[in-house]
C-alpha positions in Angstrom: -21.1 -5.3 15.1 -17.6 -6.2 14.2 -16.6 -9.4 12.7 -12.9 -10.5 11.9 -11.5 -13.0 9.6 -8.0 -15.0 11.0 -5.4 -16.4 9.4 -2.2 -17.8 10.5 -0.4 -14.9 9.0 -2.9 -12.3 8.2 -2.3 -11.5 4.7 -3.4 -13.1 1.6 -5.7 -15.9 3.4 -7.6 -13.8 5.9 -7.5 -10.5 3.4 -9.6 -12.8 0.7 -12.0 -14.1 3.8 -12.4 -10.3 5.0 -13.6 -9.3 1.2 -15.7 -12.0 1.0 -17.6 -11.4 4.1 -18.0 -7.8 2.8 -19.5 -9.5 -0.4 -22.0 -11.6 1.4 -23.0 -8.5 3.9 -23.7 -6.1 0.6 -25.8 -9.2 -0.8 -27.6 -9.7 1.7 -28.3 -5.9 2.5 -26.9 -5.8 5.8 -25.0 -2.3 6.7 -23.3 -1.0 9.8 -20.7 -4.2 10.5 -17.0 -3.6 10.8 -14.9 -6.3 8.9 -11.2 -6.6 9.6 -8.8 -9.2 9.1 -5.9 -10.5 11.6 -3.1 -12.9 12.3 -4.0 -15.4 15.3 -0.9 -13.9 16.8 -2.2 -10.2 17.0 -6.3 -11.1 17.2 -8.1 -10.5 20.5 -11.2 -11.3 22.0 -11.7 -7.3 22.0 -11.2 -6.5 18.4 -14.1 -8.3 17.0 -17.6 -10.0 18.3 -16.9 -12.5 16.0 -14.2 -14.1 14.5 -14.0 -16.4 11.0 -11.5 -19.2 10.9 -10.7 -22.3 8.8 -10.8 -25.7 10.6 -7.1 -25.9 10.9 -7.3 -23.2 13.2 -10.6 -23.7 15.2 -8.1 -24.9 18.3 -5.9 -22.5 18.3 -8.6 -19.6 17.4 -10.8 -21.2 20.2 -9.5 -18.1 23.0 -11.2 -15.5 21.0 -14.5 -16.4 22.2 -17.1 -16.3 19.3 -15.6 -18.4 16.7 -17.2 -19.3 13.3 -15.2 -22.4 11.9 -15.4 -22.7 8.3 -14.7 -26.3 6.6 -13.3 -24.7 3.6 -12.0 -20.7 3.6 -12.7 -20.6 0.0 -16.3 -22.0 0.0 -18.1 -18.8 -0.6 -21.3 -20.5 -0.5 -20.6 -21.9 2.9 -19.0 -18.7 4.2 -22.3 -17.1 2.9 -24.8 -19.7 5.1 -22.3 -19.0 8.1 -22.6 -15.2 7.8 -26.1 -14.7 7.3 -26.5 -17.2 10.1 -24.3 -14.7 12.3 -26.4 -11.7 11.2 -29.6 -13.8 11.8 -28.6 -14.5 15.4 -27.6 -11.2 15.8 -30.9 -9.2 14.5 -29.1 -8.1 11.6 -31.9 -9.4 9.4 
């Protein structure tokens, strides 16, 4: 499984989300996902099965297909509930 962070640049904002959801995956003992991070302008509907976003960018974001909109990019605690939600639906735990 791959799953991609967004950003409206791709550095700093979608780098720190992309870490993050590596933290959350190594807590919660999941292995074998592929986390990258992207600017809207350069992410596809191929490069990931799903895709993290903040809410400013859920509209925008919303041609990527599976899009996780997040309230808050800096809420670890909700980006954790959102993750292992992802993992859950996909039979990763």
């Amino acid at each position: 499984m791959k799953m991609a962070a967004v950003c409206g640049s791709g550095l700093g904002s979608s780098f720190m989300m992309e870490m993050n959801i590596q933290s959350v995956l190594k807590d919660l003992g999941v292995t074998g996902v592929e986390v990258s991070h992207y600017d809207l302008g350069s992410a596809t509907p191929d490069l990931a099965d799903v895709f993290f976003v903040g809410s400013d960018l859920a509209s925008p974001a919303a041609h990527l297909g599976n899009v996780v909109v997040l309230k808050s990019i800096i809420d670890k605690d909700e980006l954790h509930d959102r993750v292992k939600e992802v993992c859950e639906a996909n039979g990763l735990l």
